[in-house]
C-alpha positions in Angstrom: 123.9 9.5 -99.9 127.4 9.6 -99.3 128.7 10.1 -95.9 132.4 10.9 -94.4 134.4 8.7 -92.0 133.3 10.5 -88.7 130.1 9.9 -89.4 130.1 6.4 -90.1 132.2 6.0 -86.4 129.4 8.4 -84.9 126.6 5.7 -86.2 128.2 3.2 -83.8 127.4 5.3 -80.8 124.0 3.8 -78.8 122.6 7.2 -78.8 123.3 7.4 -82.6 122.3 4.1 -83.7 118.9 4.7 -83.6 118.6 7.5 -86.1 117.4 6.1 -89.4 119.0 7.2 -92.7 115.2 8.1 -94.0 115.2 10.7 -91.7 118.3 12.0 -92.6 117.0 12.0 -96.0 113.9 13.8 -94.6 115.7 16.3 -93.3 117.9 17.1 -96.4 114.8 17.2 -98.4 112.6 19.6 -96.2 114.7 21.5 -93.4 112.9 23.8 -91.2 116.4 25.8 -91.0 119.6 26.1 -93.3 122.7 27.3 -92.4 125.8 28.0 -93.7 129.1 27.6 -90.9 131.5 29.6 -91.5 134.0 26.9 -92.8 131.1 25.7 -95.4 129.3 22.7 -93.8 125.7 23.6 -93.7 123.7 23.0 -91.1 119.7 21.2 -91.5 117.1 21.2 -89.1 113.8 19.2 -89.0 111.1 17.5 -86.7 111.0 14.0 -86.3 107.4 12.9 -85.8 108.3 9.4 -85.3 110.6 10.4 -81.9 107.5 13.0 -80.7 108.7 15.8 -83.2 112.3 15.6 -81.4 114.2 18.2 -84.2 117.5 16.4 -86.0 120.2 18.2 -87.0 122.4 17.1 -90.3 125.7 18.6 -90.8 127.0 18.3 -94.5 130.0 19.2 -95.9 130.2 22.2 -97.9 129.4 20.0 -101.2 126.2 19.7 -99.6 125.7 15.8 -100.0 128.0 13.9 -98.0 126.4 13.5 -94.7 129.6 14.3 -91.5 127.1 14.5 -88.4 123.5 13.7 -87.4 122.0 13.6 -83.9 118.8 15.3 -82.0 119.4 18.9 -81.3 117.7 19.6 -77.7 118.5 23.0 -77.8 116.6 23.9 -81.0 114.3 26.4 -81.0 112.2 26.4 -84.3 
């Protein structure tokens, strides 16, 4: 996985740190949502079962592999 600058500084945040790069990987692999932003980035949703089905949301650039933002969406709604 590659990931940009801002993400790597986001990582050091304590609310951050804790979210593990399989579950990023998970998330990639099986979203329960895809979208497309308007500048490109694409947006991936996906339950966590290990933080009680909390969904994560992974922002990739518009290459769609390099990894610029992860963190628990609470306002998902599957």
């Amino acid at each position: 996985m590659k990931f940009t600058q801002y993400f790597q500084a986001m990582r050091q945040r304590p609310d951050r740190a804790m979210i593990r790069l399989e579950w990023i990987e998970r998330v990639i692999a099986t979203p329960v949502r895809r979208q497309v932003q308007t500048d490109g980035r694409v947006r991936l949703w996906a339950p966590i079962a290990e933080m009680d089905g909390r969904y994560l949301r992974v922002i990739l650039l518009a290459d769609g592999q390099t990894v610029h933002n992860a963190f628990f969406d609470r306002s998902f709604e599957p």
